[in-house]
Structure formats: structure tokens, C-alpha cells
C-alpha positions in Angstrom: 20.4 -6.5 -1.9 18.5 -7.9 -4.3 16.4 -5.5 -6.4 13.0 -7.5 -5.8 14.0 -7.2 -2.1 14.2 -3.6 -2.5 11.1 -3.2 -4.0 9.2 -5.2 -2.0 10.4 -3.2 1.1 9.4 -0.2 -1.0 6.2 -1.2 -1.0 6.1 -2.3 3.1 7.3 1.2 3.4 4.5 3.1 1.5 1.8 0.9 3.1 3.3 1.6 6.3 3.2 5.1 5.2 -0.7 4.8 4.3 -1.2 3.8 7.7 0.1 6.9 9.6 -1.8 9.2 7.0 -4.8 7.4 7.5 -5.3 5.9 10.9 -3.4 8.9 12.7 -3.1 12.4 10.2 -6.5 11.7 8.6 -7.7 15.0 9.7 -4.9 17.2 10.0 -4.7 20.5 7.6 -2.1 18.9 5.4 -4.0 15.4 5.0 -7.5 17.1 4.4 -5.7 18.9 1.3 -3.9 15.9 0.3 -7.6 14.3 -0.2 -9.1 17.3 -0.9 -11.5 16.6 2.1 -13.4 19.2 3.9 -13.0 19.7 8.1 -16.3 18.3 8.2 -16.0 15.2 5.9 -12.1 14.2 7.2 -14.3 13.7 10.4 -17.5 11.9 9.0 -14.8 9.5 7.5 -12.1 9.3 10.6 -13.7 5.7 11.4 -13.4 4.4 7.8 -10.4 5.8 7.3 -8.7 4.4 10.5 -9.9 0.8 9.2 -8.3 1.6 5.9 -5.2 2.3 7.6 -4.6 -0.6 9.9 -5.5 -2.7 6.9 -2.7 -1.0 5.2 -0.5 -1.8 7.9 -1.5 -5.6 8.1 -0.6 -5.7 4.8 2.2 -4.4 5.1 3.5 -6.7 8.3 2.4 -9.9 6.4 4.3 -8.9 3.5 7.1 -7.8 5.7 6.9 -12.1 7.6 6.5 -13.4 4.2 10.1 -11.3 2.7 11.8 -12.3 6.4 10.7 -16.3 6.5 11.4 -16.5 2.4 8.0 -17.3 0.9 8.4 -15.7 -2.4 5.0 -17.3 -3.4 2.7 -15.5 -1.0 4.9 -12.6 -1.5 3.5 -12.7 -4.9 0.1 -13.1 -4.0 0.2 -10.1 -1.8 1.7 -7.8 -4.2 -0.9 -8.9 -7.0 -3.9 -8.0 -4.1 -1.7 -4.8 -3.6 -1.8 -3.9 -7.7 -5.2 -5.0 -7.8 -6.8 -2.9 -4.6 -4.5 0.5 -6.5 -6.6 0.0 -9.5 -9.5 0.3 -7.9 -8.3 3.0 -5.4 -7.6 4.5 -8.8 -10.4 4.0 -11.0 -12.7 5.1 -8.0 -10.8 7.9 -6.0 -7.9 9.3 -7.4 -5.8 8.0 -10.1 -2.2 8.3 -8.9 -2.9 5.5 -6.7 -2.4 3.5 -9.3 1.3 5.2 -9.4 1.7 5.3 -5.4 0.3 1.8 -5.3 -0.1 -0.4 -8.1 3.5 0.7 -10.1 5.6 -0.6 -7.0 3.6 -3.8 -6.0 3.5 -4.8 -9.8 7.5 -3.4 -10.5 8.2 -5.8 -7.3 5.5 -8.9 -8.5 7.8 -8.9 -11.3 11.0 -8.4 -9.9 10.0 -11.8 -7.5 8.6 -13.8 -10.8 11.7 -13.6 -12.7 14.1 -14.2 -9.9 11.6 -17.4 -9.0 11.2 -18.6 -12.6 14.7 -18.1 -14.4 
């Protein structure tokens, strides 16, 4: 398997991941820690959270179509938005997003761009 292949699916896996910690273990012990979030605010934030989360997973699925039906192109674009959205996660919240999130989109972006423009 291709190494852009793998990091792309590296990528569908993490934001799959993002989902489950967000739309399902947002307030659970472990999760509150994670985000360093209080009983009280994992609970004021459950609703934004969840929306987080599915968008996550969208993400994820599209990027997931676009890999299975071979359009490299919006597979580009998707990972850029990916990179782009962990910088800000990063700048703003906490800044190993930009490790969880931006490192693989961008390693895989690249990955994709050189295979596509030899």
C-alpha cells in the first residue's frame, strides 16, 4: 500500500477517533481530564462538542469516498482544511493539535502531491 494511502487512512482513523471522544466520551472521567474540563463545563459544552464530533466524522467519511472512488484532488483539498482547522485548534485550545491533527493531514497532503505531480 501506498504510503500516501496509509497516511490518509491515518488521518480517517484519528478523525474517526475525534468523533467517539467527542460526540459519545465527552463527559466521561477520562475525557474531562484529557481536556482538562470540569464535570460542570464537559456538560455546558456536551451540545458543542457533539457537533464537533460528527463534523469530525463527516470529514472523515468524505475523505474516506474521495480515497475509495480515486479523487486525489479533493483528497488534497480535504487534508489542507484538515491542517488548516489543527492550526487553529492549536493556536486557540491546545497546541498538540497541531501534532494530533495538522502533522498527519499535511505528512499525507504531501505524500498525495508528489505521487500526483512526479
Amino acid at each position: 500500500m501506498h504510503p500516501s494511502i496509509v497516511f490518509t487512512l491515518i488521518v480517517v482513523i484519528l478523525h474517526i477517533g475525534f468523533f467517539f471522544i467527542e460526540a459519545i466520551f465527552w463527559t466521561t472521567p477520562k475525557v474531562r481530564r484529557l481536556f482538562r474540563n470540569t464535570k460542570e463545563e464537559a456538560e455546558t459544552t456536551r451540545v458543542i462538542a457533539l457537533n464537533q464530533g460528527f463534523y469530525n466524522l463527516g470529514l472523515a467519511l468524505v475523505l474516506l469516498w474521495f480515497l475509495y472512488t480515486g479523487n486525489t484532488h479533493a483528497m488534497m483539498v480535504v487534508l489542507l482544511f484538515l491542517a488548516g482547522m489543527g492550526l487553529v485548534g492549536g493556536v486557540t485550545a491546545f497546541w498538540t493539535i497541531i501534532l494530533i491533527q495538522t502533522l498527519p493531514a499535511l505528512v499525507a497532503f504531501t505524500l498525495l502531491w508528489l505521487t500526483s505531480h512526479p
